[in-house]
C-alpha positions, -999 to +999 in steps of 0.1 A: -699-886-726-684-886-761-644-891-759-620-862-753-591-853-741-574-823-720-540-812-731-522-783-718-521-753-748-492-757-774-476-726-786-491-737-823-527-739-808-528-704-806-538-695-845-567-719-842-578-706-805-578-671-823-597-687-852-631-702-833-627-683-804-629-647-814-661-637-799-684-613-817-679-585-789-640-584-793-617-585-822-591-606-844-562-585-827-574-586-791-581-621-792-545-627-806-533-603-781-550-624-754-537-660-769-502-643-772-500-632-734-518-665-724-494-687-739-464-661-724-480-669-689-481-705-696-445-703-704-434-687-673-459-707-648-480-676-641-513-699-654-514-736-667-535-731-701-555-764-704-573-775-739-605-798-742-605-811-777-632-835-791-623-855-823-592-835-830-614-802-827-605-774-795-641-774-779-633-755-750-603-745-729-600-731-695-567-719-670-552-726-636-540-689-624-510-700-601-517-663-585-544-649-589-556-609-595-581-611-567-562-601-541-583-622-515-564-656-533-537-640-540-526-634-501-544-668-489-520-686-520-551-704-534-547-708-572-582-692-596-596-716-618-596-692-649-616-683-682-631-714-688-653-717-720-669-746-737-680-737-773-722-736-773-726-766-792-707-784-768-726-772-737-743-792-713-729-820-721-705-827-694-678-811-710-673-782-682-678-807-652-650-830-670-627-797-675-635-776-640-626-817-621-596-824-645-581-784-634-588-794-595-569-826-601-540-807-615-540-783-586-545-812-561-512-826-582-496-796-572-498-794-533-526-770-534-550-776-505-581-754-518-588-737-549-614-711-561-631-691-593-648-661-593-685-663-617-707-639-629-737-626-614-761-622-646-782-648-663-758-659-686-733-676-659-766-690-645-756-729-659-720-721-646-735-713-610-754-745-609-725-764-617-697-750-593-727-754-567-729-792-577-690-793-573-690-785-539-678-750-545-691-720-521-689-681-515-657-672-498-679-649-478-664-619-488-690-606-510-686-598-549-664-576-563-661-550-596-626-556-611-619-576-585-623-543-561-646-550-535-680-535-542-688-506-516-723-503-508-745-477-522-722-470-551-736-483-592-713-512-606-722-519-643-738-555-646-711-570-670-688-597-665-667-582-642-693-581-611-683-616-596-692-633-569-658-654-559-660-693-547-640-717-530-631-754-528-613-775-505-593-802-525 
């Protein structure tokens, strides 16, 4: 694997986060909006904002959620592994693996005894599902949720990425 490093986020990351990762279904404000309330939470320990730079470029970046919105980790204290992206060029190259095992390290470094993620259920997580399968992650066995509100049976959920199916880890 090409060199890299992980760095947590840096309050002057943000105008270049905003930069190459405003994605084309959301907008210049909302991304800054998001970057801004990231960077708040890193501040104030809510989440741990990591970075994944190749050659002086931010390639990807994913979070540690010290309490996450799923309520299921959020009672059992187990910390989310959050929003992690890898720029498309940069996929399937190891990058991911090297980012999802460097945030379990941190958590580990923490005291946390397990830790989990929540992934979508459409074709486009499908390379993210092999790999948190490869990692030794599994389903919490307490089904998928919409919004992180358990899905009730019977009722339509919109196939978007907020119909996860949540995973755990034992570090």
């Amino acid at each position: 694997m090409p060199l890299s490093i992980i760095r947590e986020m840096q309050e002057e990351d943000i105008k270049s986060l905003v930069d190459n990762f405003c994605f084309p279904w959301s907008s210049l404000q909302a991304t800054n909006h998001k970057w801004q309330q990231y960077y708040k939470e890193h501040q104030n320990q809510m989440r741990t904002v990591y970075l994944l730079e190749y050659e002086g470029e931010i390639i990807g970046y994913g979070s540690l959620l010290h309490a996450s919105d799923y309520s299921y980790f959020e009672e059992a204290k187990i910390p989310e592994i959050n929003d992690v992206w890898i720029s498309e060029k940069w996929r399937r190259k190891g990058f991911g693996k090297k980012l999802i095992l460097y945030i379990e390290n941190e958590a580990r470094k923490k005291g946390y005894p397990e830790i989990g993620l929540g992934v979508g259920l459409y074709a486009d997580y499908g390379n993210a599902q092999k790999l948190y399968f490869q990692l030794g992650y599994k389903a919490n066995g307490k089904g998928i949720t919409y919004k992180t509100i358990p899905v009730i049976p019977g009722e339509k959920y919109a196939v978007d990425d907020d119909l996860v199916l949540w995973l755990t880890k034992v570090l």
